[in-house]
C-alpha atoms as one frame of an Amber mdcrd trajectory, in Angstrom:
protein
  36.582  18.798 -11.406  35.653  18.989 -15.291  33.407  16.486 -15.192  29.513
  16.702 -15.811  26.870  16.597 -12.926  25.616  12.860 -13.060  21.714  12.602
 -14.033  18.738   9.833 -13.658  19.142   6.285 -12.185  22.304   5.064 -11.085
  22.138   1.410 -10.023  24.559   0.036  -7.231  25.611  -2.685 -10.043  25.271
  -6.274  -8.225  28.007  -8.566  -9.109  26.867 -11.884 -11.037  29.365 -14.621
  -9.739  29.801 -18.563 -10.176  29.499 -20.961  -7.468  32.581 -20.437  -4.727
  32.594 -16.655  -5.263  34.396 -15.779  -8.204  33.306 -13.143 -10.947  30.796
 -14.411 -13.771  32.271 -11.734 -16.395  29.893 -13.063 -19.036  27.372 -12.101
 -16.135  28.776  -8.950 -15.540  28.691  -8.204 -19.114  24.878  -9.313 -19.900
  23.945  -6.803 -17.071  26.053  -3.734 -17.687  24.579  -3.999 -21.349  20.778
  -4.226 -19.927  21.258  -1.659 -17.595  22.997   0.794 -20.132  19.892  -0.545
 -22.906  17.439   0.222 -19.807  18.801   3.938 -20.259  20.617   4.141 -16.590
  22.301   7.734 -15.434  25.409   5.708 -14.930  26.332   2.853 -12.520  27.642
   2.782  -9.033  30.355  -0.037  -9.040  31.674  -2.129  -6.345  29.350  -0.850
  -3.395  28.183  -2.652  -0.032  25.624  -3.962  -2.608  28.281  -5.531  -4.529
  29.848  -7.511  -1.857  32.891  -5.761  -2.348  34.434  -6.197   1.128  34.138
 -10.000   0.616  35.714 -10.153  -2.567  39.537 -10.363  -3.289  41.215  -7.455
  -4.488  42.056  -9.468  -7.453  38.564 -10.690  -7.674  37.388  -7.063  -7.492
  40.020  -5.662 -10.352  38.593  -7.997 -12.344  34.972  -6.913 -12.244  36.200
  -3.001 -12.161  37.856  -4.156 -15.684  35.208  -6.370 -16.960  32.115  -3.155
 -16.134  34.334  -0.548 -17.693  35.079  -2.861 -21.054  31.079  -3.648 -21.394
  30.400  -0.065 -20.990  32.685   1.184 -23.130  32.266   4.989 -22.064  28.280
   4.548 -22.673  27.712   6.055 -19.197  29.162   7.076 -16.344  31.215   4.767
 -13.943  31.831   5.149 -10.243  34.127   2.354  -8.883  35.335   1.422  -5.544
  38.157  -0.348  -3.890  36.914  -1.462  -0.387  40.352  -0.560   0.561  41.009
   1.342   3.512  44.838   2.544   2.790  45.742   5.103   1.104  48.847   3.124
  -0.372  46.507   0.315  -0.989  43.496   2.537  -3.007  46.524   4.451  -4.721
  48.144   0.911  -5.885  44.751  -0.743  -6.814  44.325   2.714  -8.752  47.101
   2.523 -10.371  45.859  -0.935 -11.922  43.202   0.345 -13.323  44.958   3.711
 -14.753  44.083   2.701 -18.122  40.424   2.954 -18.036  38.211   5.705 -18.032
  35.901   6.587 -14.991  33.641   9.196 -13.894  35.147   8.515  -9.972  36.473
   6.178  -7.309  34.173   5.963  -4.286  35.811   5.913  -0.558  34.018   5.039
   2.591  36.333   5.077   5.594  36.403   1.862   7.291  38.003   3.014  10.585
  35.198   5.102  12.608  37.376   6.209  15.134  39.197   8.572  12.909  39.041
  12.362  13.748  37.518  14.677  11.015  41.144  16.548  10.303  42.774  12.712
   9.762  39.353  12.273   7.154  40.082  15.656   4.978  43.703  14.397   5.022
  42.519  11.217   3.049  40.445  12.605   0.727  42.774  15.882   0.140  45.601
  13.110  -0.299  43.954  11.006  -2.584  42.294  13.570  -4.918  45.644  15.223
  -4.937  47.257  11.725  -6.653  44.415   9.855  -7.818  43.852   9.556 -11.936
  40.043  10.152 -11.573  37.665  12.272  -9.361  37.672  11.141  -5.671  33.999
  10.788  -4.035  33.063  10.454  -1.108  30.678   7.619   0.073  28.210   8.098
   3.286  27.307   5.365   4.901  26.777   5.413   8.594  25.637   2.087   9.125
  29.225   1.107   7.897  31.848   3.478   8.130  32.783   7.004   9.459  30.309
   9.502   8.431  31.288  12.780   6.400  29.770  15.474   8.246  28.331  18.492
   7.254  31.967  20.534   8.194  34.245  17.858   6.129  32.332  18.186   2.897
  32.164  21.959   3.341  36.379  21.966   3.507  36.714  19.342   0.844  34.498
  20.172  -1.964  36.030  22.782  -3.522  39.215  20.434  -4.089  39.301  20.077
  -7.614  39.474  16.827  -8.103  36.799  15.998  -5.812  33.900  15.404  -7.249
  30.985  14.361  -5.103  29.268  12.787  -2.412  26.712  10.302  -2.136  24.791
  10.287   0.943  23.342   7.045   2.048  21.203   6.884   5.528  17.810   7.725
   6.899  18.174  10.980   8.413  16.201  13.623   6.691  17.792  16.797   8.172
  21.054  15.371   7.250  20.239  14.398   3.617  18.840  18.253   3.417  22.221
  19.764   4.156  24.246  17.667   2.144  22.382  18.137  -0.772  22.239  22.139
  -0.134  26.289  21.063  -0.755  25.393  20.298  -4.811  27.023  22.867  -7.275
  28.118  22.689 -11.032  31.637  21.886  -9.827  30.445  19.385  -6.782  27.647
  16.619  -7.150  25.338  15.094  -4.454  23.383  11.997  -5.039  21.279   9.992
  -2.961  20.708   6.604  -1.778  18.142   3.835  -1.115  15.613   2.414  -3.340
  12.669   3.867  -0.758  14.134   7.663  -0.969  13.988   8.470  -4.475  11.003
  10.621  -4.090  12.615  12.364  -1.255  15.384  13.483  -2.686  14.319  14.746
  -5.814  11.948  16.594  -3.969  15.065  17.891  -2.346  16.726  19.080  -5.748
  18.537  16.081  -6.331  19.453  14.734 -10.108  20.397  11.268  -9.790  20.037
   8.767  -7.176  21.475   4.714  -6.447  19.799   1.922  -5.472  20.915  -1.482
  -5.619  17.590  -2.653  -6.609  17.820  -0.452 -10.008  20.315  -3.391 -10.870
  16.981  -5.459 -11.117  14.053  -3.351 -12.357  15.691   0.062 -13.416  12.366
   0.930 -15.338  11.182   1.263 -12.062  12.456   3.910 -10.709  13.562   5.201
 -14.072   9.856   5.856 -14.653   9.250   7.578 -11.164  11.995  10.041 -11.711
  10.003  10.737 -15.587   6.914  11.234 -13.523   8.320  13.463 -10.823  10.277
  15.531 -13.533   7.230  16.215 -15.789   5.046  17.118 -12.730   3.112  14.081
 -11.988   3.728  14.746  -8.664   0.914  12.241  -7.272   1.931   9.660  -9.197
   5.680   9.784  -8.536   4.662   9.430  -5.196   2.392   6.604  -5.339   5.151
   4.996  -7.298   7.219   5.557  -4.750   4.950   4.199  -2.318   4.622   0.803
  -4.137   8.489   0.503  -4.354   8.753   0.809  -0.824   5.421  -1.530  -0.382
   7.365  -4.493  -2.183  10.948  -3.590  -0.566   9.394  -4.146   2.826   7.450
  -7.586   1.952  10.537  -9.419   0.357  11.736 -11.911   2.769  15.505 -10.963
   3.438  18.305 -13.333   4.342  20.858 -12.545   7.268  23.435 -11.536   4.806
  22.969  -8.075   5.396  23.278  -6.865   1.596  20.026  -7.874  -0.813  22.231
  -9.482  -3.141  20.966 -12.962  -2.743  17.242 -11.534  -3.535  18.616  -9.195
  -6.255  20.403 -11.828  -8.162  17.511 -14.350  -7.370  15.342 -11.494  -9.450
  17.898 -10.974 -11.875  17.862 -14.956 -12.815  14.268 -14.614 -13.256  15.157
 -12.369 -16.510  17.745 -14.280 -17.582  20.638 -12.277 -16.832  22.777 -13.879
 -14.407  22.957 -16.810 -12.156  21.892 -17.222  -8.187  25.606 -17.514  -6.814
  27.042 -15.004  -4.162  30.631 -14.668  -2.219  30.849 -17.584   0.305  30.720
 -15.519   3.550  26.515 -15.172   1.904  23.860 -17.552   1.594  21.817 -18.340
  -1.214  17.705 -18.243  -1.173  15.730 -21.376  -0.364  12.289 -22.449  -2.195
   9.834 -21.032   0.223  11.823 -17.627   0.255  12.006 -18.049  -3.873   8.517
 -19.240  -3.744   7.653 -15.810  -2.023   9.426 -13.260  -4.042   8.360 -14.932
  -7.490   4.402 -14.125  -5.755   5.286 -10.868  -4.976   6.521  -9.708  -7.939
   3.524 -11.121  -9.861   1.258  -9.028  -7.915   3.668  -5.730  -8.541   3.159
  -6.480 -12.369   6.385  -7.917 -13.250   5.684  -9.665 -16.307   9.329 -11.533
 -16.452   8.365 -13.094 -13.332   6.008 -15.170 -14.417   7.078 -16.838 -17.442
């Protein structure tokens, strides 16, 4: 694929928006420069953490444009379309042919679709796509790549990786026995970075490394110098405050993340209309609990 293995933290980069929904680029801007300053692996762009699927396609152009511009090549950038045609992620592509990325992520909508119809999309669109396809597992909303598909797609050349979201530990364990120089595997969920690195892995997403990327940037520093014990316990705490933050119906964090986010003074509260905003007690709650984690920007 000719391009480098992707290491440390790789936040699933929330999307700072105005009231009504649309992009705050000044927003986007202020966090692409904190994460890159926080010294992030890269950034995942336009994930279900992003609210992608409830943005426009213009709306979503627009922040694809606006991450790769702050950036400007400092790190890595995987985008995605939330598309589920080919002739529609090949024309949104094409928009964006200008700018340099590390990948465009796909997670097939349609579940129903047999495994030979899945190879044909990814074959097809690393075959005509400017920048390395990768694939994007996530069970809870789309069709999953088994174990077979990435074993007949990887060694396309311009395919160049998989992340594997989902809870299933036997599953993460053969997908990352998948990783090679020429084919990357990275993992998911801020309460499985532990986990995977144990498994081998070099670089991991989380949507909550959007918010506190020192975080988990520090537990991978422990793990890799062999502080094993407290990687772990690190890990533990992460998970510890995950579980205790009260969580809207949205579905996606985003509400809570860019709740947090406005605490440091990076981007306002707003999300797409389909989402809901937090109320006082819920605020109330999250500014407590990350007191008594030791965030120090949440109580000023």
């Amino acid at each position: 694929m000719g391009a480098k293995l992707l290491k440390g933290i790789v936040p699933v980069v929330v999307v700072p928006m105005h009231p009504g929904g649309e992009p705050d680029i000044e927003g986007t801007h202020r966090l692409v420069n904190f994460l890159v300053d926080s010294g992030v692996g890269g950034m995942w762009v336009l994930g279900s953490a992003s609210e992608d699927v409830n943005m426009s396609v213009k709306q979503r152009l627009a922040v694809a444009r606006a991450t790769a511009e702050a950036n400007a090549g400092r790190v890595p950038l995987i985008v995605g379309s939330g598309l589920t045609s080919i002739g529609d992620i090949l024309d949104y592509a094409d928009q964006l042919s200008d700018l340099s990325f590390h990948g465009l992520h796909v997670l097939p909508y349609d579940v129903k679709m047999g495994d030979a119809r899945l190879i044909h999309l990814i074959e097809t669109l690393a075959d005509r796509l400017p920048w390395p396809v990768w694939m994007y597992h996530n069970p809870k909303r789309g069709r999953a790549f088994t174990d077979d598909i990435i074993g007949k797609v990887k060694a396309h050349p311009n395919v160049g990786g998989i992340k594997i979201g989902g809870y299933n530990l036997s599953e993460l364990t053969r997908t990352i026995m998948h990783r090679t120089e020429d084919f990357d595997v990275i993992g998911a969920g801020g309460g499985q970075l532990f986990q995977m690195l144990a498994l081998g892995a070099q670089a991991h997403t989380t949507s909550e490394a959007s918010v506190f990327p020192e975080r988990f940037i520090a537990l991978m520093a422990a793990f890799e110098q062999g502080r094993i014990d407290e990687a772990r316990e690190m890990q533990f705490d992460l998970i510890r405050l995950s579980k205790a933050i009260p969580r809207t119906e949205n579905g996606e964090y985003c509400a809570e993340e860019k709740f947090m986010l406005s605490l440091r003074g990076i981007c306002g509260e707003a999300v797409n209309p389909l989402y809901r905003t937090l109320n006082d007690e819920e605020k109330r709650k999250i500014r407590q609990l990350l007191v008594e984690h030791r965030f120090e920007w949440a109580s000023a």
